[in-house]
C-alpha positions in Angstrom: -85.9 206.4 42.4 -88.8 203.9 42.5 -92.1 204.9 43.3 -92.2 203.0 46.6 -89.7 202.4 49.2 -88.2 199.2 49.3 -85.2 197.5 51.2 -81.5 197.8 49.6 -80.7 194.7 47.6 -78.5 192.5 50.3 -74.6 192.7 49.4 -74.8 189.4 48.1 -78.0 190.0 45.6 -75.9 193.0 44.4 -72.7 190.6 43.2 -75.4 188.3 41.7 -76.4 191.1 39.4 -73.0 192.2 38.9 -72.8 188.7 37.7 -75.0 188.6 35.4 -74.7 192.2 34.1 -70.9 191.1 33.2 -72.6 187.6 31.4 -75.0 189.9 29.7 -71.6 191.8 28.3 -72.3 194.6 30.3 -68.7 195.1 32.1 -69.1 196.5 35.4 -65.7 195.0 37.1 -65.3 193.0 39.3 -68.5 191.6 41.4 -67.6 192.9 44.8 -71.3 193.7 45.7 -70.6 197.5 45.9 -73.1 199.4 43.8 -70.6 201.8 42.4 -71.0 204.0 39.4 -69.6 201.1 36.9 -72.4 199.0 38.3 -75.1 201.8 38.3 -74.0 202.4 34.3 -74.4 199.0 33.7 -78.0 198.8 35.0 -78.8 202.2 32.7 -76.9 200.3 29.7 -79.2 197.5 30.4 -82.2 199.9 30.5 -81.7 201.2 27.8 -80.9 198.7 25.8 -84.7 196.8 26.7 -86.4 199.9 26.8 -87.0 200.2 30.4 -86.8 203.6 32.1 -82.9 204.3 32.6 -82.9 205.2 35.8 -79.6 202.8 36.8 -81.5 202.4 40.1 -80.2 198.5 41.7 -83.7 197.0 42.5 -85.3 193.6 43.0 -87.4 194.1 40.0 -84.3 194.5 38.3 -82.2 191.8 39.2 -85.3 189.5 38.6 -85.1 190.5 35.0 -81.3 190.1 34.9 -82.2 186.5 36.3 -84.8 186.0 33.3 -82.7 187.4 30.8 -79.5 185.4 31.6 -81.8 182.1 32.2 -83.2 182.5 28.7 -79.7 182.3 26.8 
């Protein structure tokens, strides 16, 4: 869990990083903005594979770099 309490990413937010975990090639289904335990293993994938803590904790910091990542390709 983060260090600091912070507000639950908005249902929508949640099917944009489905989104982009999925056009990343991390499959988590289907983006229905439920953070289910194929989403959750898609963020710790995603961790892992860049070396970030692999938590699989859904934050904002977290779909910001899902932003960056799938802007840069």
């Amino acid at each position: 869990m983060p260090a600091t309490e912070e507000r639950a990413l908005a249902r929508s937010e949640v099917i944009e990083m489905q989104e982009l975990l999925n056009q990343l090639g991390l499959d988590v289904s289907d983006a229905d903005g439920i953070l289910g335990s194929r989403t959750r293993e898609g963020v710790r994938q995603f961790q892992l594979q860049h070396d970030l803590p692999a938590d699989g904790y859904a934050s904002y910091e977290m779909l910001g770099t899902l932003r960056a990542m799938a802007a840069s390709r």
